[in-house]
Phi, psi and omega in degrees: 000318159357275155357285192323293152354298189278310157332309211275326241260116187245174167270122202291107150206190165337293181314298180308312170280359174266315194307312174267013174259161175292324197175168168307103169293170161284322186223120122288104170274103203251101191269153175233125160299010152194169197257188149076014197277139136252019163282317180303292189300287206312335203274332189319294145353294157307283190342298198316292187315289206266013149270341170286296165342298215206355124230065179078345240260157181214052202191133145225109182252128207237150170327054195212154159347071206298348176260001163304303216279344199285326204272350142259015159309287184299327156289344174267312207260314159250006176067035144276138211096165163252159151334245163029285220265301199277007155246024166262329193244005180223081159195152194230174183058032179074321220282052128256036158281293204316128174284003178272326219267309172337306194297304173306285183303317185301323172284312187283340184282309188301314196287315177286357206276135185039033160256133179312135156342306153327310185290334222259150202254138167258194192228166174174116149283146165260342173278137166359181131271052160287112165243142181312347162296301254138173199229128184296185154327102187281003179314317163324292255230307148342292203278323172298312176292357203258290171323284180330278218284350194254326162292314184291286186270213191261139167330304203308300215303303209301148179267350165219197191245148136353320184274330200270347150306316172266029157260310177302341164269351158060218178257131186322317172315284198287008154256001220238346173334124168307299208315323181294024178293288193287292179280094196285012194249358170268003200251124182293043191266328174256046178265176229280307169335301199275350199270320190288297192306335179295307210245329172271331152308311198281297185298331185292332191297321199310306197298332189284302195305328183315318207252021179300319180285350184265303198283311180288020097349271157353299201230327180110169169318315196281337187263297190323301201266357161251010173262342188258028138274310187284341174298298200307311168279029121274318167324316167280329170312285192334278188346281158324322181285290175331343135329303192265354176243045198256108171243036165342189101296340199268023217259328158293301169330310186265355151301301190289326155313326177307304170319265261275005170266343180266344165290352188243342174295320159343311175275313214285315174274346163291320203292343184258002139294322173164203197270133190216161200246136177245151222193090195203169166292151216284341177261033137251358161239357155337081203311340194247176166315117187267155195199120176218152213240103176272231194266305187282010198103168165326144169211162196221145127213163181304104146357129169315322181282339161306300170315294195302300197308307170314327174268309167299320168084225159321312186266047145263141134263093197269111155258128176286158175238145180236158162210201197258249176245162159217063197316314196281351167264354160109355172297132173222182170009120127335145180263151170334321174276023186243177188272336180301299211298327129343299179274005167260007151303287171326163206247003169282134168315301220213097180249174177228129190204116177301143192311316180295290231310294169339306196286326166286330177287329160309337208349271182257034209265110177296152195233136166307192128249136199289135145253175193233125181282006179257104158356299203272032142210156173233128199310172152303109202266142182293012194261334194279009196301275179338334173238055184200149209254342173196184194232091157293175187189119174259127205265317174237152149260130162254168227292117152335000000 
């Protein structure tokens, strides 16, 4: 079985992961079990770069705000802003403190620089404006789609006005409480307000889909396809907050369904630009049902990568990252019998293995289960090997 093993095991790079695909998916996903390591973002990064190189790929989209994510777009693709300002104002979850993604905005800006439109690598968060705390305003994502839309057509067409938005929206605060995270009688998702911005949202999208042949006429594609960012985050913000004053049993589900649906509308419109590299923890790009056990209990729902997958078919791709240790987090040695622990026999620091194969060499061979003394990571579970197109594997991290 060793043998075997060792058959399934490549050298991490571009090649070695096209290698164990049919062809250039349209979304590659390259999931990680835990967040903010920059030896991970560093390998993300390699990855990227000889995926820009050497196939084609010209997108990379990540576990972040999406509307956030517009302020390093526009700094990588025309260099609005500075390097600062834009990882300081385009990365949600702190995370343009991490020196890879810093690293990460500097190479794609250095790479565009006096290359044609065609040529030039974007940026694109895929996530809500969700924080684990809590969901933002839809006042960003609203008002902006209403501006877009108010340049374009004829007044009569609009179904409101800039003012009766911002009356119905109120004050920011009363959408951005923590508290309704936990406590549904604090979230204003379902008041008379928000119930009214649910049905003038719905019409403004109608109106953007109505007025598509005029308006990309008009304005062009990239203001088209970034006003059909802000319908989309706004319905779903809406969505979500009603959602949070849901006093079910079933009310944490359909909040985490809610995220991995608006992450997947997301994706689905980087995937219609072209080949792109994705780049989230690994149980949002999963093919199977993700699952976590919150305050009120277990809760389940379909994965962003399940969805894209279920519609793209062959041109989605999941490689998963697995890992060893992250000893300063308190992870240490796998035990022998888990699947980390198998790969951490081998003797590469870092490899890339295909998955089925990995999974047929394996064969009936019972597998622990790893558990993790850290919250912020989660093992790899070994019943998902068969339904993943490849596997990294990190044997240590060490400490940023």
């Amino acid at each position: 079985m060793a043998t075997d093993i060792k058959d399934a095991v490549r050298t991490v790079d571009a090649a070695a992961v096209m290698g164990l695909l049919p062809g250039r998916p349209r979304l590659l996903a390259l999931g990680e079990p835990t967040h903010g390591e920059d030896a991970l973002l560093g390998l993300r990064n390699e990855l990227f770069r000889q995926f820009v190189e050497q196939e084609g790929y010209r997108t990379i989209a990540i576990e972040s705000d999406c509307l956030m994510g517009l302020v390093v777009d526009d700094y990588v693709t025309s260099g609005t802003g500075t390097l600062d300002e834009a990882v300081e104002r385009g990365f949600s979850h702190a995370w343009g403190s991490l020196a890879a993604n810093r690293e990460l905005v500097r190479w794609m800006r250095a790479h565009n620089e006096g290359r044609p439109a065609s040529e030039r690598v974007r940026f694109a968060g895929f996530d809500g404006p969700l924080e684990i705390s809590g969901a933002a305003s839809p006042r960003q994502a609203l008002t902006a789609l209403h501006g877009y839309l108010s340049t374009g057509v004829d007044a009569d067409l609009l179904p409101c006005t800039a003012e009766t938005l911002d009356r119905l929206l109120g004050a920011d605060d009363r959408w951005t409480d923590p508290a309704a995270m936990t406590d549904p009688a604090r979230s204003v998702g379902r008041s008379a307000e928000a119930g009214r911005l649910r049905l003038l949202a719905d019409e403004l999208v109608a109106l953007l889909d109505a007025q598509t042949p005029h308006l990309i006429t008009a304005t062009g594609r990239d203001d088209w396809d970034r006003a059909r960012l802000y319908g989309r985050t706004a319905t779903g913000l809406l969505r979500y907050h009603h959602g949070m004053a849901d006093t079910s049993v079933a009310r944490m589900a359909r909040l985490c369904a809610s995220r991995d649906v608006m992450m997947a509308h997301n994706l689905l419109a980087v995937a219609a630009r072209g080949p792109a590299l994705v780049h989230a923890h690994n149980s949002h790009l999963q093919r199977e049902r993700s699952t976590m056990r919150m305050w009120q209990g277990p809760v389940e729902w379909w994965s962003a990568g399940a969805l894209v997958s279920a519609q793209l078919g062959a041109e989605y791709a999941f490689v998963a990252t697995a890992l060893g240790t992250i000893r300063h987090q308190g992870v240490d040695t796998p035990a022998p019998d888990t699947l980390e622990g198998v790969l951490y026999a081998l003797p590469e620091d870092r490899c890339v293995v295909d998955a089925p194969r990995l999974a047929t060499a394996l064969g009936g061979t019972p597998l622990g289960s790893r558990v993790s003394p850290w919250f912020g990571y989660a093992p790899f579970d070994p019943a998902h090997l068969e339904n993943s197109d490849g596997l990294v594997f990190v044997k240590d991290v060490p400490q940023s």
